[in-house]
C-alpha positions in Angstrom: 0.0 0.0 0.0 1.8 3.2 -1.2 1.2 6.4 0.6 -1.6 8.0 -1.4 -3.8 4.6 -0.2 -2.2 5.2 3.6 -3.5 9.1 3.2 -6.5 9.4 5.5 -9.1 11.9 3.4 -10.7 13.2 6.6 -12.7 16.4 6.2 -11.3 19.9 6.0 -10.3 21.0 9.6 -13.1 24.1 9.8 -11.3 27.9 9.7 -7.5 26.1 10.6 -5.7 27.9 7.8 -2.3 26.9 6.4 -1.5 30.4 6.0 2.1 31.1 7.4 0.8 34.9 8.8 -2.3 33.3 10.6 -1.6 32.5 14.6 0.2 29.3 15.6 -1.0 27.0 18.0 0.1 27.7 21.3 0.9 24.2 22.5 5.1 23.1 22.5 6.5 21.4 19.5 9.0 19.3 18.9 11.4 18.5 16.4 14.3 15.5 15.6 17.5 16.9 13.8 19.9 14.7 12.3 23.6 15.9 12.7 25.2 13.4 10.7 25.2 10.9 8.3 28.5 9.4 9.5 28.3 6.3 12.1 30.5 4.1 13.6 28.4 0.5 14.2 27.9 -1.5 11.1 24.0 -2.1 12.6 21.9 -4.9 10.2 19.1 -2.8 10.1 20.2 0.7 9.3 21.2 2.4 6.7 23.7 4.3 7.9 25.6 1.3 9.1 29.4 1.9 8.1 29.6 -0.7 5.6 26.6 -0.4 3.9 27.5 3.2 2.5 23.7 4.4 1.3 23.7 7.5 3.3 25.9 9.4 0.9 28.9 11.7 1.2 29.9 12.6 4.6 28.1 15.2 6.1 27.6 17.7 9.4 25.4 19.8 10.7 27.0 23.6 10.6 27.7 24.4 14.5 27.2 28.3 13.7 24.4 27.6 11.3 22.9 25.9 13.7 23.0 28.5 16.4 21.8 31.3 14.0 18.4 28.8 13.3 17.9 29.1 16.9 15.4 31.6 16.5 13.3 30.7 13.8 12.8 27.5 16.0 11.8 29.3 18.9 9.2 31.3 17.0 7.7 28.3 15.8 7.1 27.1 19.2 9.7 23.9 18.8 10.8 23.5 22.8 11.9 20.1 22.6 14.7 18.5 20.5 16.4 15.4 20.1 20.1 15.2 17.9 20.6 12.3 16.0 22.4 10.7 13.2 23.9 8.7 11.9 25.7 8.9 15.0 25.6 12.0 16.6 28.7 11.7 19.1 30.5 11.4 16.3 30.4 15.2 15.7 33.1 16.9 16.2 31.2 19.9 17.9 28.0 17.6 19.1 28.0 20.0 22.7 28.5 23.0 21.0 24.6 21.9 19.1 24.1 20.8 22.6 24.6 24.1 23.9 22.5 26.3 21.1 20.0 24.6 21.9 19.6 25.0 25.4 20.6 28.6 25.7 17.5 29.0 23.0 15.5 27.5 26.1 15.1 24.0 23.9 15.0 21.2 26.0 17.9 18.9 24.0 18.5 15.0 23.9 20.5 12.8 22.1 20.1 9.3 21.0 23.3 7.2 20.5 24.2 3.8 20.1 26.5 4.9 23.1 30.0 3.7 22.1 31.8 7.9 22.8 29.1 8.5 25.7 31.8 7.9 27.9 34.4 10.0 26.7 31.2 12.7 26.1 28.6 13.1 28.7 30.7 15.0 31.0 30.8 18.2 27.9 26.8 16.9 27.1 25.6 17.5 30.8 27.3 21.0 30.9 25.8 21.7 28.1 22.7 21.4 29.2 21.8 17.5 27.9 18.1 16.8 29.6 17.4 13.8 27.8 19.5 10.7 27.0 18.4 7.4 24.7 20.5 4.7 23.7 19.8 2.2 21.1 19.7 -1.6 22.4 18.6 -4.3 19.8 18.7 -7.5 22.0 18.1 -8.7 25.9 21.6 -10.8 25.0 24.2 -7.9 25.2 26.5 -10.1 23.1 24.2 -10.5 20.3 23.5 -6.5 20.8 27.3 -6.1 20.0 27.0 -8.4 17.1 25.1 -6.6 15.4 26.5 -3.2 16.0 29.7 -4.5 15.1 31.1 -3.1 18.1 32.3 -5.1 21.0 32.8 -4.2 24.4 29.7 -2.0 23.7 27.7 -3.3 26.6 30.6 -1.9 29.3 31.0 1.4 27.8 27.1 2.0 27.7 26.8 1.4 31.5 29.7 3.3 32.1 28.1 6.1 29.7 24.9 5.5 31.7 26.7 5.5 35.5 28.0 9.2 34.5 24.4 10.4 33.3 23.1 9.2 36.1 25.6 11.4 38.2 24.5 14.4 36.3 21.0 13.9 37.1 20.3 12.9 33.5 17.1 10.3 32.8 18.3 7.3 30.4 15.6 5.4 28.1 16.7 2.6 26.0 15.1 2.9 22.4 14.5 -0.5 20.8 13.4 -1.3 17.5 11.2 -4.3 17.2 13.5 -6.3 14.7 13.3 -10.5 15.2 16.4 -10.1 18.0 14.0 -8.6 20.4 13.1 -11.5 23.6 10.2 -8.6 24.9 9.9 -11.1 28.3 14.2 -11.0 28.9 14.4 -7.1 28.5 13.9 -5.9 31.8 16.7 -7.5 33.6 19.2 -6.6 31.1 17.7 -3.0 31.2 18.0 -3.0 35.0 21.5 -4.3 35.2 22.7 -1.7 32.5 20.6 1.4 34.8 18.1 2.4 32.3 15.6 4.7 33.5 12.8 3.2 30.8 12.4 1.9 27.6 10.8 3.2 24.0 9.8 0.9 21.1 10.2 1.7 17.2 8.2 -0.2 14.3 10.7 0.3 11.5 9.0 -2.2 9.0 9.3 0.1 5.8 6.7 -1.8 3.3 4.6 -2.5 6.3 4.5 1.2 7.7 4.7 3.3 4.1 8.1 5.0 5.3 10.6 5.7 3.0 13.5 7.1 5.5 16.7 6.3 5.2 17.1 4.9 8.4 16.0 1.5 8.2 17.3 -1.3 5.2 14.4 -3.0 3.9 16.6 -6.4 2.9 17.2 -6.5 6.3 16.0 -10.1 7.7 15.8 -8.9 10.8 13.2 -6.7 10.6 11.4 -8.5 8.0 8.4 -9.1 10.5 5.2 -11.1 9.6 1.7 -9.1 10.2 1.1 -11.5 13.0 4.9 -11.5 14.4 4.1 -7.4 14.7 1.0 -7.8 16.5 2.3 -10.5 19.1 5.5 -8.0 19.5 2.9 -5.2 20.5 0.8 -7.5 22.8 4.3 -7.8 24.4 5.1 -4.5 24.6 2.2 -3.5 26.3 2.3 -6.3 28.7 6.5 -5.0 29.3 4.5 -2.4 31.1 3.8 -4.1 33.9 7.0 -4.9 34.4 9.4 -1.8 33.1 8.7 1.6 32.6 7.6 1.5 28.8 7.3 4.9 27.0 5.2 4.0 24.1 1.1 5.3 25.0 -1.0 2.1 25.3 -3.7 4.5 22.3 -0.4 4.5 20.6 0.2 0.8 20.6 -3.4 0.4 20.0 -3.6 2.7 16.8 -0.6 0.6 15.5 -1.9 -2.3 16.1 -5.0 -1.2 13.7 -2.6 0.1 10.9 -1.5 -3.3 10.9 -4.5 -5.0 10.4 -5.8 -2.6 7.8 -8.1 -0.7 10.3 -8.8 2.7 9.8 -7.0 5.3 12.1 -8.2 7.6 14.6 -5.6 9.9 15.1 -3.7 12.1 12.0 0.0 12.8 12.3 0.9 15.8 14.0 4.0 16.0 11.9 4.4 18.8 10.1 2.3 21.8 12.6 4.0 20.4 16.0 6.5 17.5 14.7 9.0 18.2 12.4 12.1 16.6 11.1 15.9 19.1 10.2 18.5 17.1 8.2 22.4 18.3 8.0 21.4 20.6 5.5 19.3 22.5 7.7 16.2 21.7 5.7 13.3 21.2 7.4 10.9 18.6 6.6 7.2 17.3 7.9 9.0 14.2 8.7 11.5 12.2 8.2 10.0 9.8 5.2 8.3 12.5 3.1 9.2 12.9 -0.4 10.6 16.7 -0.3 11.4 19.1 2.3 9.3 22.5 3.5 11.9 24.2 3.0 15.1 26.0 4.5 15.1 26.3 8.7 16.4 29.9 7.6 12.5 30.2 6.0 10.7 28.7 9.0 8.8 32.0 9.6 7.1 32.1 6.2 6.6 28.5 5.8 3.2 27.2 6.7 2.1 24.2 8.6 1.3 21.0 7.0 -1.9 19.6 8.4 -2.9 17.5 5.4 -4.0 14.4 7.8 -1.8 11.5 7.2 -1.2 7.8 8.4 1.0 6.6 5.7 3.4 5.4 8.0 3.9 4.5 11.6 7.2 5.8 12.6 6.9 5.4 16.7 8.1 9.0 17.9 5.7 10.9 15.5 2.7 8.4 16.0 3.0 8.8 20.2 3.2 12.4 19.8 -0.1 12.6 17.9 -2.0 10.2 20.2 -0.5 12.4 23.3 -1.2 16.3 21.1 -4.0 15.7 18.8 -7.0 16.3 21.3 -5.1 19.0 23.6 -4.2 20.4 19.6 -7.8 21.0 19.0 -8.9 21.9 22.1 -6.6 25.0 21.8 -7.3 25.8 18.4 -10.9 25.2 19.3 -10.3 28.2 22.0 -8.6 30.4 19.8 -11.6 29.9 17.3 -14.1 30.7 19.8 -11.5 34.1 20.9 -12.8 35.1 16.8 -16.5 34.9 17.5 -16.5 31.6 15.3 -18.7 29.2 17.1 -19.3 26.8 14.8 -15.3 25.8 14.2 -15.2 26.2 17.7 -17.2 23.2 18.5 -16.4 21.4 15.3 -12.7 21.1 16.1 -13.7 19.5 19.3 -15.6 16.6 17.3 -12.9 15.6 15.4 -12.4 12.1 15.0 -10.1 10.3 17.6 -10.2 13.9 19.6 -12.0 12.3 23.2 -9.7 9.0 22.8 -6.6 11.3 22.8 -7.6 13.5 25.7 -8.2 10.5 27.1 -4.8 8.8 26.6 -3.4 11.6 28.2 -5.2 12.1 31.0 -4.5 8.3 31.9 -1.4 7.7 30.6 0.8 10.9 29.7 -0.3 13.1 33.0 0.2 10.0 35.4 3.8 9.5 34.1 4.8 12.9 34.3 3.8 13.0 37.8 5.9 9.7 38.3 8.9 11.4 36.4 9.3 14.3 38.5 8.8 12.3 41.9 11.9 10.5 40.4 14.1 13.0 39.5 13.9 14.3 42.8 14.4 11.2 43.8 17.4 10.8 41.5 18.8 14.0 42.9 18.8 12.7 46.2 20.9 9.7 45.3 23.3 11.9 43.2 23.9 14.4 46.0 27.5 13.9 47.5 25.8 14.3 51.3 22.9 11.6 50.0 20.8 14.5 51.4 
């Protein structure tokens, strides 16, 4: 199914324009920037892996470019960030993007396959790192190696890990449901390397529509059956009782309908509050579209892309949406109402899937949060040299 068939035709969202000079929504937005195209594991799966040579000439993410975009990011209400790659601690300046970001009042993470987080977390924290994420592809940390090519890549991620810690940063392990995955094993090897929580990706590229570059569709290993994708989602979700799993429960659920065919209750935020900045500084609706916006330098006069879509099911756009879509049209649904304009007012609120998305994060995202800051105090505590 290409992604004209995956293209939900819902109805025309009532007085939203696309208009770059109309008012923005209000609410955060977040955006994932790849630094690099350059890695060092040699991962199955990926295309960037270091002997599989698709992504290209080597590029890098202009440091000063970078900071001067700062801006343009802020005006577009984009608070949180997360640098990847490639491998993004393989850039020579990585805390220096770190650092734009955070004096532009960005919260920043990184996601890294966590072989230089050693000799780097010290520069990250100071930099203002809040976030941390670390690829794992297996409960069995020598099969994990394996496949990144890399041994000794288990010691040197607890290390990595240990040091975060110290700096009061959270660590979640990112795992992308490939045929290495043992869903019941993960949580004792998480525990013993000192994750903080886990998040799952679906990287199936003819089963999800997506077209990025990250994922190698010859790969065996994530050449998943329909059914082998629904019993690794039943598995996720039960993980939950067990380990702190990121992925929304409506999120798993609304994947679990894409692969059967269902129809989808929740568009894709990318593209108004998600958005995806390659080394180029080109900014994109996400990562798998066909062609960019435009230049970050533009951001100001480009408009929002609210086109509904469910082409794909890339994990950290489809979680957003379920988490944003409802509190999305509340707000616009305010600002209508703020214009005298009633009838959009009360038609944005009965958009499809908007009650099953306020409801996921009333019950899901709200709880956690709560949880999260109980413990990072907690984890502040532990950190303090007095153990005050």
């Amino acid at each position: 199914m290409d992604r004209t068939e995956r293209t939900i035709k819902w109805r025309s969202l009532p007085n939203v324009s696309n208009d770059a000079n109309e008012p923005r929504n209000p609410l955060p937005a977040v955006c994932d920037v790849s630094v690099t195209n350059v890695c060092n594991a040699a991962c199955d799966f990926c295309g960037f892996s270091r002997e599989k040579k698709m992504a290209g000439p080597r590029r890098y993410l202009d440091p000063d470019a970078f900071e001067r975009a700062m801006p343009m990011l802020r005006r577009r209400k984009i608070r949180y960030m997360t640098l990847q790659g490639g491998e993004p601690l393989v850039h020579p300046q990585i805390e220096s993007l770190v650092g734009s970001a955070t004096k532009a009042g960005i919260q920043c993470g990184v996601i890294t396959n966590g072989w230089f987080l050693p000799r780097h977390i010290k520069q990250l924290a100071d930099a203002g790192l809040k976030r941390l994420l670390i690829s794992i592809d297996s409960a069995d940390m020598s099969e994990h190696e394996h496949n990144r090519g890399l041994p000794g890549l288990a010691a040197r991620i607890r290390e990595g890990i240990t040091q975060a810690h110290a700096f009061g940063i959270p660590v979640c392990a990112t795992v992308t449901v490939s045929h290495l995955v043992r869903y019941a094993a993960l949580p004792e090897t998480l525990n013993q390397l000192g994750f903080d929580s886990v998040v799952f990706s679906y990287p199936r590229r003819d089963a999800f529509g997506s077209t990025s570059l990250v994922y190698d569709e010859n790969s065996k290993l994530v050449d998943l059956s329909r059914d082998e994708l629904l019993e690794a989602l039943s598995a996720i979700e039960a993980l939950k009782k067990r380990f702190r799993v990121m992925d929304p429960g409506a999120a798993l659920d609304e994947v679990a309908r894409f692969v059967r065919g269902e129809q989808q209750l929740i568009p894709c935020i990318a593209g108004s509050k998600y958005f995806y900045i390659d080394w180029n500084l080109d900014v994109w609706r996400c990562e798998p579209w066909h062609e960019p916006m435009g230049s970050v330098f533009d951001l100001d006069r480009l408009p929002d892309q609210r086109e509904p879509c469910n082409a794909c099911m890339m994990g950290c756009y489809r979680h957003a949406s379920v988490l944003m879509h409802g509190a999305k049209a509340v707000t616009d649904s305010v600002y209508a109402l703020g214009r005298g304009e009633l009838r959009s007012a009360v038609s944005l609120l009965f958009q499809r899937g908007v009650a099953y998305s306020l409801w996921a994060l009333a019950t899901e995202e709200l709880p956690r949060t709560a949880l999260g800051a109980l413990a990072g105090r907690s984890g502040a505590r532990r950190s303090s040299p007095q153990g005050a």
